[in-house]
C-alpha positions as CSV (number, residue, x, y, z in Angstrom):
1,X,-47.6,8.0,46.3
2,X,-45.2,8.7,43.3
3,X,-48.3,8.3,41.0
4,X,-50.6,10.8,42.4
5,X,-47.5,13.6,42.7
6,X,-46.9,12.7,38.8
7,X,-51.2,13.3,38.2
8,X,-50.7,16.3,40.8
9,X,-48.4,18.0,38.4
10,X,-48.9,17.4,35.0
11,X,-52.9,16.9,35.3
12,X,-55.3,19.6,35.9
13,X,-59.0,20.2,36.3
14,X,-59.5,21.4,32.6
15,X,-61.5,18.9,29.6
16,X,-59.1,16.3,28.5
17,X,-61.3,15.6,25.1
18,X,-59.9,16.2,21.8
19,X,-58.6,19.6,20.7
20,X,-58.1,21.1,24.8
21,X,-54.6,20.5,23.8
22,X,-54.6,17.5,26.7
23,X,-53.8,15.3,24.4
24,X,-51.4,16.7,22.0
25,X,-49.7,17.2,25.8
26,X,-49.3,14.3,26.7
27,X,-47.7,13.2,22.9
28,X,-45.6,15.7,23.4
29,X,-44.0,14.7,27.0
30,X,-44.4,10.9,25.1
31,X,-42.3,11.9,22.7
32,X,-39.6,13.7,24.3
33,X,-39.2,11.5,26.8
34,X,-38.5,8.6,23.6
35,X,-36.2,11.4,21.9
36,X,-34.0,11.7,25.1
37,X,-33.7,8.0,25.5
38,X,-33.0,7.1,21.9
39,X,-30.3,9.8,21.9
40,X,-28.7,8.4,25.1
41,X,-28.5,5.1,23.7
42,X,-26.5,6.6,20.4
43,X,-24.0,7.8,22.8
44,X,-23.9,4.6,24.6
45,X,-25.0,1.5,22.9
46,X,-22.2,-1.0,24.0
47,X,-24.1,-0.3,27.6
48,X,-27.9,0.7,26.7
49,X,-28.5,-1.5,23.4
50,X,-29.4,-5.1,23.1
51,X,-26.4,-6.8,21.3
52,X,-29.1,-9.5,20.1
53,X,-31.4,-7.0,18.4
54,X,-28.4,-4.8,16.7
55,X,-27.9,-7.0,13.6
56,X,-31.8,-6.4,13.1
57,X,-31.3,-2.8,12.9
58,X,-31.4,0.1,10.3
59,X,-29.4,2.8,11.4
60,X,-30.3,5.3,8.9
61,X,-34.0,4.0,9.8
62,X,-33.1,4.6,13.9
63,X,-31.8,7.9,13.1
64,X,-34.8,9.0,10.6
65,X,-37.5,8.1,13.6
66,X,-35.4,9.9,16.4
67,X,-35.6,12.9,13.9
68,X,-39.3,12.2,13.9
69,X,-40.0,11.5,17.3
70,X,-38.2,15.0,18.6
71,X,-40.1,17.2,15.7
72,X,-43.0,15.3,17.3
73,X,-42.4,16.3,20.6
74,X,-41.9,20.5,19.5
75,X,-44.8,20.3,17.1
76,X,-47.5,18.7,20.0
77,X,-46.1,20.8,22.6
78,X,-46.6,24.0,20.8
79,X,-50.4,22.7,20.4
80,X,-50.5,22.3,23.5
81,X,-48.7,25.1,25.2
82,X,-51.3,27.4,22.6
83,X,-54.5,25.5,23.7
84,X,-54.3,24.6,27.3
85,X,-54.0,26.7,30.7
86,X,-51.4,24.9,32.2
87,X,-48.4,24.1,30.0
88,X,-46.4,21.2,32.7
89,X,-47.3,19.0,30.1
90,X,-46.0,21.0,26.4
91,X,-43.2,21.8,28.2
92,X,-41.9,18.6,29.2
93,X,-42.2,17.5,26.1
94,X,-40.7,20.4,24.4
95,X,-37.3,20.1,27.3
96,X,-36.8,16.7,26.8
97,X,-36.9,17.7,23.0
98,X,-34.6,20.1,23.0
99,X,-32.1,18.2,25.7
100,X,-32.4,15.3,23.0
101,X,-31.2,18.4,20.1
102,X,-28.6,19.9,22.2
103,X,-26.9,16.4,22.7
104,X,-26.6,15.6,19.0
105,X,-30.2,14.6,18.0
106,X,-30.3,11.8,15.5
107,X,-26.9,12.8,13.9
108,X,-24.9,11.1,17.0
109,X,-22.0,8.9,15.6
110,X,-21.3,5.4,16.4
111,X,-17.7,5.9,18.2
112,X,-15.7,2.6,18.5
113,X,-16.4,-1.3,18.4
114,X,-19.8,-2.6,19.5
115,X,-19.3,-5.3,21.7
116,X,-21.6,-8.4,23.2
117,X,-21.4,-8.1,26.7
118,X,-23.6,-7.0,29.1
119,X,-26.3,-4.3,28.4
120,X,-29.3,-2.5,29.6
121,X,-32.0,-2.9,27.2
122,X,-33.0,0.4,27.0
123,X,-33.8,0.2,22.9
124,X,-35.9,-2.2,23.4
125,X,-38.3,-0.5,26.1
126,X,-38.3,2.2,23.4
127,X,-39.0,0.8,20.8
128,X,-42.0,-1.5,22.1
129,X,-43.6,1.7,24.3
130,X,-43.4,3.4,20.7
131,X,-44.8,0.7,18.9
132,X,-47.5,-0.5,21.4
133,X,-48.5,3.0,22.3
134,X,-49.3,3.9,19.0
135,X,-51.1,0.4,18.1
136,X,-52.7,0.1,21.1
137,X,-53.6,3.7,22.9
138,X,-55.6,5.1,19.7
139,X,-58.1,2.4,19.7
140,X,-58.7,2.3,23.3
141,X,-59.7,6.2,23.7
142,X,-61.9,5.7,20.2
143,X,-63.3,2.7,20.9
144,X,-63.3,1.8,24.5
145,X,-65.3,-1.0,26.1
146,X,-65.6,1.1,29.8
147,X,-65.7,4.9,28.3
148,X,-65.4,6.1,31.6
149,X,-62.2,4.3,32.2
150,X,-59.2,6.7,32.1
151,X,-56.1,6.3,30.4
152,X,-54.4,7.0,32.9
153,X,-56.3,5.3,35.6
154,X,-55.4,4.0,39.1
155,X,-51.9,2.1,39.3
156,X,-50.9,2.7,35.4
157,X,-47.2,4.3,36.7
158,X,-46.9,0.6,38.7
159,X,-47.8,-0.9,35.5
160,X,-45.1,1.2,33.6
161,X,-42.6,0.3,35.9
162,X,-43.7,-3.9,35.5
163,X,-43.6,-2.7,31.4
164,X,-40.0,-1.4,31.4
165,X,-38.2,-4.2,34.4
166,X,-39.8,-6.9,31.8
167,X,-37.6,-5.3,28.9
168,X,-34.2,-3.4,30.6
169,X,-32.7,-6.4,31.5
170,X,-33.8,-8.6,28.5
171,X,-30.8,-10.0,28.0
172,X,-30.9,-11.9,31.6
173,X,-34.5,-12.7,30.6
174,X,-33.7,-14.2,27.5
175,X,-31.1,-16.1,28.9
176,X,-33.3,-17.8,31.2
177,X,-36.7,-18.0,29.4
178,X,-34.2,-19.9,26.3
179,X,-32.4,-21.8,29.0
180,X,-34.7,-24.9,29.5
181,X,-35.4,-25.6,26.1
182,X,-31.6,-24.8,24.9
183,X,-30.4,-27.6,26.7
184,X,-33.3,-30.2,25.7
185,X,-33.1,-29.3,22.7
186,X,-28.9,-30.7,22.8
187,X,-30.2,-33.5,24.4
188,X,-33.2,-34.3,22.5
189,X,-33.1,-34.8,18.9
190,X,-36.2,-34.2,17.1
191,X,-34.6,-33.1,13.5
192,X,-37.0,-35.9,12.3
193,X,-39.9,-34.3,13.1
194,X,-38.8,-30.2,13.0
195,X,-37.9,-32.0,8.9
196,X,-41.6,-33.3,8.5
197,X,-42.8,-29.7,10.1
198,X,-41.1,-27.8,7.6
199,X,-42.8,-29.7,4.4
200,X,-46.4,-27.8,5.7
201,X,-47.4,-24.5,3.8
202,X,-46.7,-21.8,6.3
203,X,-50.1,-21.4,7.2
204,X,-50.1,-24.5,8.5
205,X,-46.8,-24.8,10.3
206,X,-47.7,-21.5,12.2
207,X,-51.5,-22.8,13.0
208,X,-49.7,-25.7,14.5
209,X,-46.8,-23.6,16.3
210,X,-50.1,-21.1,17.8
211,X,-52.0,-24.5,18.9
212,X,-49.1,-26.2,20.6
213,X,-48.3,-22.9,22.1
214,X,-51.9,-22.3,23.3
215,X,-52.1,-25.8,25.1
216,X,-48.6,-25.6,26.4
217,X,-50.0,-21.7,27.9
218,X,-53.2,-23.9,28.9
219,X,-51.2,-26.4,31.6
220,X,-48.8,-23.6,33.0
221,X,-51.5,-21.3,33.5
222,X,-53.9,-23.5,35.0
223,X,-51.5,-24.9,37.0
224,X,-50.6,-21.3,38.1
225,X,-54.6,-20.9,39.0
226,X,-54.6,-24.2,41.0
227,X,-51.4,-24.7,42.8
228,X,-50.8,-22.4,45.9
229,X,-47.2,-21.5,45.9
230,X,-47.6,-20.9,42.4
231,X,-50.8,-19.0,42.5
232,X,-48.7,-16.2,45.0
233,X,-47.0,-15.3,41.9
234,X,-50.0,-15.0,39.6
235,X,-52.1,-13.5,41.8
236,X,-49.8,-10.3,40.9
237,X,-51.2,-10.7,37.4
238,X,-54.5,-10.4,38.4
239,X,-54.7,-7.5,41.0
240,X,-55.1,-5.4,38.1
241,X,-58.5,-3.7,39.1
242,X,-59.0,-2.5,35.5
243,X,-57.5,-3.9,32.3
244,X,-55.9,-1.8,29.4
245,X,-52.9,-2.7,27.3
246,X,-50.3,-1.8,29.8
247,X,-52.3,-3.7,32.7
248,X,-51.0,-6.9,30.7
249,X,-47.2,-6.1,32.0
250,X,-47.9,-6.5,35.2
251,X,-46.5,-10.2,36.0
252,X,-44.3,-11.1,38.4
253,X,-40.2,-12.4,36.7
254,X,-40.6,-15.4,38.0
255,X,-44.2,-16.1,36.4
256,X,-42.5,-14.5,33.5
257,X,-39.9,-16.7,33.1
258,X,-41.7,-19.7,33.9
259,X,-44.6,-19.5,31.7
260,X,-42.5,-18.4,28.8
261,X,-39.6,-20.9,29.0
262,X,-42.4,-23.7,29.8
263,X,-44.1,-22.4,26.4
264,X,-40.3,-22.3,24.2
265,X,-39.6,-26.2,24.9
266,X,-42.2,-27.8,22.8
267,X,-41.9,-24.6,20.6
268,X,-38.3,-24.9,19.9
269,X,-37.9,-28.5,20.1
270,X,-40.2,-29.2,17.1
271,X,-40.3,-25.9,14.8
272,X,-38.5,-24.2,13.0
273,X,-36.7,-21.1,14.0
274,X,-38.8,-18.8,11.4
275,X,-42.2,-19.7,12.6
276,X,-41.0,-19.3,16.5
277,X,-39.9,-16.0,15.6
278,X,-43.3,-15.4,13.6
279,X,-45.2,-16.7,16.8
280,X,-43.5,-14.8,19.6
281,X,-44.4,-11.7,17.2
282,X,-48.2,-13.1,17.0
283,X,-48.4,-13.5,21.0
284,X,-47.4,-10.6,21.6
285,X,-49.5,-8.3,19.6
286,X,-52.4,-11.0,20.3
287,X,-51.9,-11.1,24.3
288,X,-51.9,-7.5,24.6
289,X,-55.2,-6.6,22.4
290,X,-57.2,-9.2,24.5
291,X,-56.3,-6.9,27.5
292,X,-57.1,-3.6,26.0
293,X,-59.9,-2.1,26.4
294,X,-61.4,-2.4,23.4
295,X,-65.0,-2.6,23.3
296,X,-65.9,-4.1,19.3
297,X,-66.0,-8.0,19.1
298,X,-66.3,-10.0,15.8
299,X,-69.2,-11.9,16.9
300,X,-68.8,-15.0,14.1
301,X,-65.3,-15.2,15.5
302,X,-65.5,-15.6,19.2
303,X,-66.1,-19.8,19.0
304,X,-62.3,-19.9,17.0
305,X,-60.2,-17.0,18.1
306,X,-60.0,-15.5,21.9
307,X,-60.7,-11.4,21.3
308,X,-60.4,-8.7,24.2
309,X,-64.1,-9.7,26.3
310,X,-63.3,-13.0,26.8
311,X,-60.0,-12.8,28.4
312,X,-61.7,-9.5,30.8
313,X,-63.6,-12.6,31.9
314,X,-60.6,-14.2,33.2
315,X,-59.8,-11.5,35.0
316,X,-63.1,-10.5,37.0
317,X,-63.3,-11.1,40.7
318,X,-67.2,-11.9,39.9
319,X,-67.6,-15.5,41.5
320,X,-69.3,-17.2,38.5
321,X,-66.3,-16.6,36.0
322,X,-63.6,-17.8,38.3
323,X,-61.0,-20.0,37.4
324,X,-62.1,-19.9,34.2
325,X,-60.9,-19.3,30.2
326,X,-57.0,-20.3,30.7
327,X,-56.7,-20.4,27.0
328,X,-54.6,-17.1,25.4
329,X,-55.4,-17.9,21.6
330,X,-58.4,-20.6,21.0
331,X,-61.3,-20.7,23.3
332,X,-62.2,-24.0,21.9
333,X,-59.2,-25.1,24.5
334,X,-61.8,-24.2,27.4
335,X,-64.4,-26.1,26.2
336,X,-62.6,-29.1,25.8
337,X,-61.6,-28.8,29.1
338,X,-64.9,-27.5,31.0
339,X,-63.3,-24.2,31.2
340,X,-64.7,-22.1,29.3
341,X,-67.2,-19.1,30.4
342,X,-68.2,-16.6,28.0
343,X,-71.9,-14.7,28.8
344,X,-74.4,-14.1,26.1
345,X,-75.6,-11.0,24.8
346,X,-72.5,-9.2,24.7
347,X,-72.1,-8.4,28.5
348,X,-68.4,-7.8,30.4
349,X,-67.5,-8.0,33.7
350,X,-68.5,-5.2,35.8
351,X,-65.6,-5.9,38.5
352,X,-61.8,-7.0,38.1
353,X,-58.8,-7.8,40.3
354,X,-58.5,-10.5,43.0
355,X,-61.5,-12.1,45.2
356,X,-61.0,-11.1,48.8
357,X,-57.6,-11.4,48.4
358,X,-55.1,-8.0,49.4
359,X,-52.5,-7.4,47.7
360,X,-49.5,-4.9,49.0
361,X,-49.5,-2.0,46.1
362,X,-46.4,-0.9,44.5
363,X,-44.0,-2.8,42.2
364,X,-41.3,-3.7,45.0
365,X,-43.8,-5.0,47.7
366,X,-45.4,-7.0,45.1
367,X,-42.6,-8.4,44.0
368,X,-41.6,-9.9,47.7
369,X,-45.1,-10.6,48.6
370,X,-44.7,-14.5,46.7
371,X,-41.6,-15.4,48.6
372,X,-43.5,-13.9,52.5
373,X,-45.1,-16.4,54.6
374,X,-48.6,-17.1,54.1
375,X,-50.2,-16.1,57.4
376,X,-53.4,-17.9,56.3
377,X,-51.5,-21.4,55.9
């Protein structure tokens, strides 16, 4: 397999705790690896940058955290390359580094006219892996809920490659997440009501825009749970045998699409544009904590707000917690609807992933394995 060659090379027997150089190592290779990208996409934005997300842009900004990003890379890898054995790892990062410098670094020019047509969203899988990495990663190797759980533990290159075929072609995504709720939206006119919406304080126009979300999220995924056809394409989801940030990305396009697009008709057909925006921002900060691994819970806020244990309880194979806590945001959804399971005394699941249920492994068998025959039926 692709993932234990890539552990065969760049790991090694040595301690992987802070200041072995293992972790300034693997910032460095992180880093480089951002650099090179980031500079490919100055060369080539009409093809590798989202026309949508340009406008939001700072290019001085862009340029200022490519700069950063590369010094990153040399100053990590020279940690490393001085504190560990084997130097796979500082290196990398150091040649991606310097490729990223020899090709113009952050100083690139903009040649020509950018145009709307067709692009890979390769700034956008940059950007988010930057963003997320550095939100998420910290607090899951300081505060884990399983300690012994690795960073990079079984299956996290599959769930890298779900992370970045969720955001290269986000413009086809985009397209057909908006789609259903674009054209309701021309047919139905609720002006009336988006009007009355937009008299709330924002607090409450965005409490209103989570809760309509969540029980929208509540249907679609519970239907996902119960019907059979659909439930081959959300069993993907949850072959996961250990959650982390990244395990979240694993969903199959058409679950993707689906639950999202189902999710934007209500959203877009009653609020405003600002609090959708502000929304799709919450969710997805929100949906990937309560997959991390992240051990703390705020006790007093468990009954009101869904944190990182609960939803691990969703995604046990332990018998007595199936089928259970659809909600993403309010767990007060699952008790309305007898749905809700949530042990006392602090406990988490001690086994995740499907109940005696294979699924092929790799990101193109599982993407087919929803459309094969059911041999079972």
């Amino acid at each position: 397999m692709l993932e234990q060659k890539v552990n065969e090379i760049f790991g090694d027997a040595e301690p992987t705790g802070f200041g072995t150089g293992w972790w300034s190592g693997v910032l460095s290779a992180f880093f480089g690896l951002l650099a090179f990208g980031a500079v490919i996409c100055l060369h080539f934005p009409n093809v590798l940058s989202t026309p949508e997300l340009r406008p939001y842009y700072s290019l001085p900004v862009i340029r200022m955290l490519i700069q950063a990003v590369i010094a990153g890379a040399i100053v990590f890898g020279v940690i490393s390359a001085m504190l560990r054995r084997k130097k796979v790892l500082a290196l990398t990062g150091m040649s991606f580094s310097l490729a990223a410098t020899l090709l113009g670094g952050s100083s690139v020019p903009i040649n020509g006219e950018l145009t709307n047509g067709p692009a890979i969203g390769l700034d956008w899988f940059l950007l988010d892996m930057l963003l997320v990495t550095l939100i998420f990663s910290p607090i899951e190797v300081l505060w884990p809920a399983y300690p012994k759980q690795s960073v990079f533990r079984r299956e996290w290159l599959n769930d890298i490659v779900y992370f970045l075929s969720t955001h290269l072609p986000i413009q086809l995504t985009s397209f057909l997440i908006l789609l259903p709720a674009t054209q309701l939206t021309a047919i139905l006119n609720l002006s009336s009501v988006t009007g009355q919406i937009t008299r709330l304080p924002w607090l409450v126009q965005f409490f209103l825009a989570v809760l309509v979300a969540d029980l929208a999220q509540y249907f679609i995924h519970f239907s996902f749970h119960k019907v059979p056809w659909m439930w081959r394409f959300h069993a993907i989801h949850h072959s996961s045998k250990a959650l982390d940030w990244i395990a979240g990305s694993r969903a199959h396009l058409v679950e993707d699409v689906v639950v999202r697009g189902f999710i934007l008709i209500p959203m877009m057909l009653i609020f405003p544009h600002e609090i959708n925006v502000a929304y799709l921002f919450f969710v997805n900060v929100h949906a990937t904590w309560t997959h991390c691994n992240f051990g703390p819970t705020v006790k007093w806020l468990e009954p009101f707000l869904i944190q990182a244990r609960y939803h691990h309880w969703h995604h046990t194979s332990q018998t007595e917690a199936l089928d259970k806590n659809f909600a993403i945001h309010f767990p007060w959804i699952d008790r309305i609807f007898g749905t809700h399971y949530l042990p006392e005394g602090g406990k988490w699941p001690d086994t995740y992933g499907l109940h005696n249920e294979p699924i092929p492994a790799g990101f193109v068998a599982q993407f087919f394995y929803p459309f094969r025959r059911n041999k079972a039926a």
